[in-house]
C-alpha positions, -999 to 999 in steps of 0.1 A, spaced: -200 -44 91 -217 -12 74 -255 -27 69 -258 -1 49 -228 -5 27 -235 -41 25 -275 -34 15 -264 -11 -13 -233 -32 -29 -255 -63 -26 -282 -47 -51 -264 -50 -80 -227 -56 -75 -221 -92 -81 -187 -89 -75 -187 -81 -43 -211 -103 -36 -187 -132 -48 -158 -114 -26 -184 -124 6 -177 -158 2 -161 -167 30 -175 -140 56 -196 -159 74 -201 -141 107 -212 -113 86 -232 -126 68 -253 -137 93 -251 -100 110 -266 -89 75 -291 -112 73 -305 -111 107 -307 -72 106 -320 -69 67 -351 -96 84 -356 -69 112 -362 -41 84 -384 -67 65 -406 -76 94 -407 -38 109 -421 -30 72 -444 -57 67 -464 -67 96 -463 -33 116 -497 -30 96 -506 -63 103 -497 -57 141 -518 -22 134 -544 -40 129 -546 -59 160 -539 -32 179 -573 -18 168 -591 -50 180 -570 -48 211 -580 -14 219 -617 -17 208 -618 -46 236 -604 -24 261 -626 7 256 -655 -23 258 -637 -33 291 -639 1 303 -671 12 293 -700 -19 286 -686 -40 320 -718 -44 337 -718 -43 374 -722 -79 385 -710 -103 414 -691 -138 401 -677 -170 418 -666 -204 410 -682 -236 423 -679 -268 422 -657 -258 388 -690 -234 378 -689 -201 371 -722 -183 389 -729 -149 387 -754 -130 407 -764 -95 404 -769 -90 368 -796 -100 346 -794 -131 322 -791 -133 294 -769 -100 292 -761 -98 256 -744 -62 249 -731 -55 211 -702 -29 207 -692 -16 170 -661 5 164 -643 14 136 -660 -15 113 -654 -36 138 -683 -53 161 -678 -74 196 -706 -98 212 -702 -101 248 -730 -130 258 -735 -143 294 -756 -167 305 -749 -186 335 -786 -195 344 -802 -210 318 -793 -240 295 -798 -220 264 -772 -228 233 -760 -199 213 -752 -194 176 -726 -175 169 -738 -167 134 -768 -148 147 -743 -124 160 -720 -124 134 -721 -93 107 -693 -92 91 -653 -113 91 -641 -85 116 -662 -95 146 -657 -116 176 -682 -132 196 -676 -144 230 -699 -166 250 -697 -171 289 -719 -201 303 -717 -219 335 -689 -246 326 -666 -229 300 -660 -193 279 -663 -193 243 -647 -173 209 -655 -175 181 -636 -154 153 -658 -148 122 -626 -140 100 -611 -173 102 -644 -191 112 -633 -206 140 -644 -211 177 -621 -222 209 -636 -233 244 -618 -230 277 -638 -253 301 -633 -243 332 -628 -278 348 -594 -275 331 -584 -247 346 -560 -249 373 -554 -214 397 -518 -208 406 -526 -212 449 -548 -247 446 -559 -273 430 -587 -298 431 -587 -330 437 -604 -335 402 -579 -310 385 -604 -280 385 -610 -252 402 -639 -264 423 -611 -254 453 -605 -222 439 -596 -199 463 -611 -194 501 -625 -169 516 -637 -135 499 -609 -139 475 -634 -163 452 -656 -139 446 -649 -108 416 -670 -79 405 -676 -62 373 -663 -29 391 -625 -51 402 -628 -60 360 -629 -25 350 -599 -16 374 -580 -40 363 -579 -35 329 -581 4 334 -545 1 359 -528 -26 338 -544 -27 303 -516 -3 284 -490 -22 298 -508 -56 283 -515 -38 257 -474 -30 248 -462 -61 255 -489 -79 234 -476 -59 205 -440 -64 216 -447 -102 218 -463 -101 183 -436 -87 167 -408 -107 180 -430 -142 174 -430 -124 137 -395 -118 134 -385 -153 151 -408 -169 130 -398 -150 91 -360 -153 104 -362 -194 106 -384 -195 76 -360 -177 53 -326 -193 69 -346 -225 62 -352 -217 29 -315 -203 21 -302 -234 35 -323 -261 16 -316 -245 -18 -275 -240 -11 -277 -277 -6 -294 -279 -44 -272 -255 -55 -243 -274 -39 -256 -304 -61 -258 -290 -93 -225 -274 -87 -211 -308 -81 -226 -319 -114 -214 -294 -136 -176 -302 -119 -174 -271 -97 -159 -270 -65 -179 -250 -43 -181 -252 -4 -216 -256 11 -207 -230 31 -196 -205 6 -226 -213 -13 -249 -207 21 -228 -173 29 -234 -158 -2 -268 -167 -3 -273 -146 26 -262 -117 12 -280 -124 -22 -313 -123 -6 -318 -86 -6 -338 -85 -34 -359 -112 -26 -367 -100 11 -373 -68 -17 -393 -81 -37 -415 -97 -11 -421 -68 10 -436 -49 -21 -459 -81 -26 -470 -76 13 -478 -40 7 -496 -43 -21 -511 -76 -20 -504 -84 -57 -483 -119 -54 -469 -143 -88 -464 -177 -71 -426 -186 -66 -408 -154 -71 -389 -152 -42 -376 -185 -51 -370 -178 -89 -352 -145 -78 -334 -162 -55 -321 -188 -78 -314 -165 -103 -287 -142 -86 -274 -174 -73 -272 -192 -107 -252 -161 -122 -226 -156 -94 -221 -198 -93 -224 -204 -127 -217 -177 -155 -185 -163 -139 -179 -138 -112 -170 -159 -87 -139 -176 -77 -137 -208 -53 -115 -204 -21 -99 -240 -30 -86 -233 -65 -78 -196 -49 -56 -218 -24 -41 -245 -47 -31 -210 -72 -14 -199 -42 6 -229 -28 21 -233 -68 
């Protein structure tokens, strides 16, 4: 099938869109393909975005690392050979990150001292667990480190306090820094290759969702009114009819200026005039015309 073609006619040619009735298969190749140009167009920016914080926290990597020595013990993290407290602040392009260690003392931290504006992040590293905190959605997660359990041992209380033996327990700020220098692009790639396709996975079963729940109400109302749709022709063409929903809401993600429900009313709309006010001819009665 021509995406192209079948973008164009299904934009204001209702006949044709009736004549897709029963093309299922390509439907779905439509459908699948007009999501990938919907998610490409909308949350590139959005992935943009978070390719900014991603490379603001590896030029931090790179650069504000401190030289320091660190082990784990008895499921602690101890770090020698820098001075603590070390709290080192980094703003770049609007955006600020709090790197706070502290594995000596017992003090407790508040993110909100550190906190200027939604952008930032703050992340706190004590002796039994790292902290974030993200100041745009106000939220904080802990990792303990108790509950983390390394790929070559584990404890007999489900920690790390086995960790590794040898010299292989112990990193420095210096093996940090060549880490993310040799494999932080190549993170870096793939986190915005992961983003994109948790994006499209996630919009593509939303929509298909939403397409299939109102064909079944569409299905209903046909049966009401006496009309003798299939819930599959219904579904089929309502893949091809959402073109100027997917539209529609693309603008709305560009420009941020959203009516409640219009994807659904738009929807419903081309649906209600190819089902209901002519233009569109049922494969059964098509059949029954035939076998007379």
């Amino acid at each position: 099938m021509n995406f192209f073609k079948s973008f164009y006619k299904s934009l204001y040619n209702f006949k044709w869109l009736a004549e897709q009735k029963d093309k299922l298969s390509q439907a779905f190749g439509y459908y699948f393909l007009l999501i990938l140009v919907a998610v490409v167009v909308m949350f590139v920016p959005a992935v943009y975005e978070i390719g900014k914080f991603v490379n603001n926290f590896e030029n931090f990597a790179k650069i504000d690392i401190p030289d320091f020595t660190a082990r784990f013990k008895q499921d602690k993290l101890i770090i020698t050979d820098l001075s603590q407290p070390y709290i080192k602040q980094r703003e770049q392009d609007g955006f600020n990150f709090t790197l706070i260690v502290d594995t000596v003392t017992t003090s407790t931290y508040d993110y909100k001292d550190y906190v200027k504006s939604k952008d930032d992040l703050v992340v706190i590293v004590v002796q039994d667990y790292v902290s974030f905190y993200d100041a745009d959605k106000q939220k904080s997660e802990t990792q303990y480190f108790s509950d983390m359990i390394t790929s070559t041992s584990v404890s007999s209380t489900g920690g790390i306090s086995t960790y590794l033996s040898g010299s292989d327990d112990v990193f420095t700020g210096k093996q940090l820094r060549g880490f993310v220098d040799k494999y932080g692009g190549i993170i870096k790639y793939f986190f915005f290759f992961l983003m994109l396709v948790i994006f499209y996975l996630t919009y593509a079963g939303v929509t298909l969702a939403f397409t299939a729940f109102w064909s079944l109400i569409l299905l209903v109302l046909a049966r009401i009114i006496k009309k003798d749709f299939t819930y599959k022709q219904i579904f089929t063409i309502g893949l091809f009819a959402l073109t100027w929903p997917v539209l529609v809401r693309m603008l709305v993600s560009l420009t941020g200026f959203n009516i409640p429900y219009l994807f659904t009313v738009l929807f419903m709309a081309i649906m209600g005039i190819l089902l209901f006010m002519g233009g569109f001819r049922n494969k059964i009665e098509k059949d029954d015309i035939k076998a007379e």
